[in-house]
N, C-alpha and C positions, 0 to 999 in steps of 0.2 A: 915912762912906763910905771904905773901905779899895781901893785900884784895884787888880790882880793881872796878871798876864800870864801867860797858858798857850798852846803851839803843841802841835798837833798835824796829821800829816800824814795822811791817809785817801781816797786816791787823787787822783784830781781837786779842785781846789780848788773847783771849780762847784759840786759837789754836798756841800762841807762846811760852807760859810756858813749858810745857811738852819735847818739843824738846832739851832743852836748862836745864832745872831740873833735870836729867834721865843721867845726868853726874857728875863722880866724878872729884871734885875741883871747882864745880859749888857751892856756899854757899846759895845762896837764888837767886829765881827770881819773881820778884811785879809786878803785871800790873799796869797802868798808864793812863798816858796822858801826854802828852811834846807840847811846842809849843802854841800859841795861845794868846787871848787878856783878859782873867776870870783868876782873881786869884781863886782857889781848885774849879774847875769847876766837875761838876756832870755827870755821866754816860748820865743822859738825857739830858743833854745841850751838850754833845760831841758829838750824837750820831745824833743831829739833822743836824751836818754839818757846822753848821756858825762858833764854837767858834774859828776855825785855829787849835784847839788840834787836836794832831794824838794819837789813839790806841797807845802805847810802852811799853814794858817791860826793868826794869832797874834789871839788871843781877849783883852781884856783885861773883864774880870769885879770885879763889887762883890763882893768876900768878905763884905762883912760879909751877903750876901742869896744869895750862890749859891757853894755849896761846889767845891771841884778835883772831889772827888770825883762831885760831879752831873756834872761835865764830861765827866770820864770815861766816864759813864756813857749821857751821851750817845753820843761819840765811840764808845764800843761797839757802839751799838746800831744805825750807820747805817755799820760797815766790816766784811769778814769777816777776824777777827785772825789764819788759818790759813793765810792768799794771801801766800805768799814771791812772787811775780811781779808783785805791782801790785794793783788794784781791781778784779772784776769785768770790765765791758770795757777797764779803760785798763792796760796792760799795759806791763811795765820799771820798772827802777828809781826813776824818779822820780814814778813812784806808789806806790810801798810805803808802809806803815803804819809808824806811829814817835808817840812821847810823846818832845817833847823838854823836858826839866824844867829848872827857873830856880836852884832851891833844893835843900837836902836835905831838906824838908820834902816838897816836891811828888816829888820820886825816892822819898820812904818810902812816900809814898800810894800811887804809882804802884805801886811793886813789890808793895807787899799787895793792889793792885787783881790787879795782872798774876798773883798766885801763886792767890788766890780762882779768878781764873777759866779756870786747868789744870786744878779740878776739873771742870770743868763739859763741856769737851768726851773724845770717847771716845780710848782711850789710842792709837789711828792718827792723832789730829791733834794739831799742836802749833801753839804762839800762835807766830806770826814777826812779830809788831809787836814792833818795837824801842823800847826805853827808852835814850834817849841824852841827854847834856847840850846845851842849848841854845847856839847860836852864832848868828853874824847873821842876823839875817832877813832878806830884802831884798823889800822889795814889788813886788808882779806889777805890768802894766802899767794905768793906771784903769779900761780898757773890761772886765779882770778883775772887780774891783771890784762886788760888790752883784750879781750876774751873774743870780739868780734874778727879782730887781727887772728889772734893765735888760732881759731877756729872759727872760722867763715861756713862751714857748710852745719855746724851745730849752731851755731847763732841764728844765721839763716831757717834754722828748724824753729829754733824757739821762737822767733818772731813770727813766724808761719802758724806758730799753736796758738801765739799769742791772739793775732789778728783772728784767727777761725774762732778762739772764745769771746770775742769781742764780737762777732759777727752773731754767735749763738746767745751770746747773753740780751743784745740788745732788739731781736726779737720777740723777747719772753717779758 
């Protein structure tokens, strides 16, 4: 067993757990905060927008059973990469999308992920998830923690606004 660590940020931390936990070779994943100028800054001070922190989940993962790359490929599949303002409903900076890499291994992955998939959207959209090197994580507060577990029917809610702004946004 090889243990790995990979963060990525994709709006709210609620809604990034569960996608990424709900797999085997997956060993743990924490919500956070990465980025910014507050040493162990608080859910309220992140949340207001100034500290630089972004929402992120640090994932640590069996390599030898689940590739970065699947990671990735998750992480793609449950953010929209073209949202420079945040996620869907959660809006400001410290929701934005970001791959923060450990290694030059995981920044080579990433960039060949990130460059595969410029082709994929049309030439008026561009990917604004950021690829940046990793710095401290600092963990959100427990009742963060496992949030789809501890709260099933608010989770449930928030992925319910989630998807209806995703529905309204991508008609406009």
């Amino acid at each position: 067993m090889t243990i790995e660590t990979a963060y990525f940020a994709g709006g709210c931390f609620w809604c990034m757990v569960k996608p990424f936990d709900t797999h085997e070779g997956i060993e743990e994943v924490r919500s956070g905060y990465m980025g910014g100028h507050l040493d162990n800054p608080s859910y309220e001070e992140v949340k207001r927008g100034d500290t630089g922190h972004i929402e992120t989940v640090k994932i640590r993962y069996d390599s030898d059973r689940f590739s970065y790359e699947e990671l990735l490929h998750i992480f793609f599949s449950v953010i929209d990469p073209t949202d420079e303002g945040g996620q869907y409903q959660d809006r400001g900076p410290q929701y934005k999308t970001a791959i923060f890499y450990n290694n030059k291994e995981q920044q080579h992955i990433a960039t060949q992920f990130l460059e595969s998939m410029r082709h994929t959207f049309n030439n008026d959209k561009s990917i604004a998830t950021q690829l940046l090197p990793a710095s401290q994580f600092y963990e959100a507060e427990e009742y963060h923690q496992d949030f789809y577990k501890k709260n099933p029917e608010r989770y449930q809610q928030q992925q319910a606004e989630r998807e209806a702004y995703r529905k309204a946004t991508r008609t406009q």
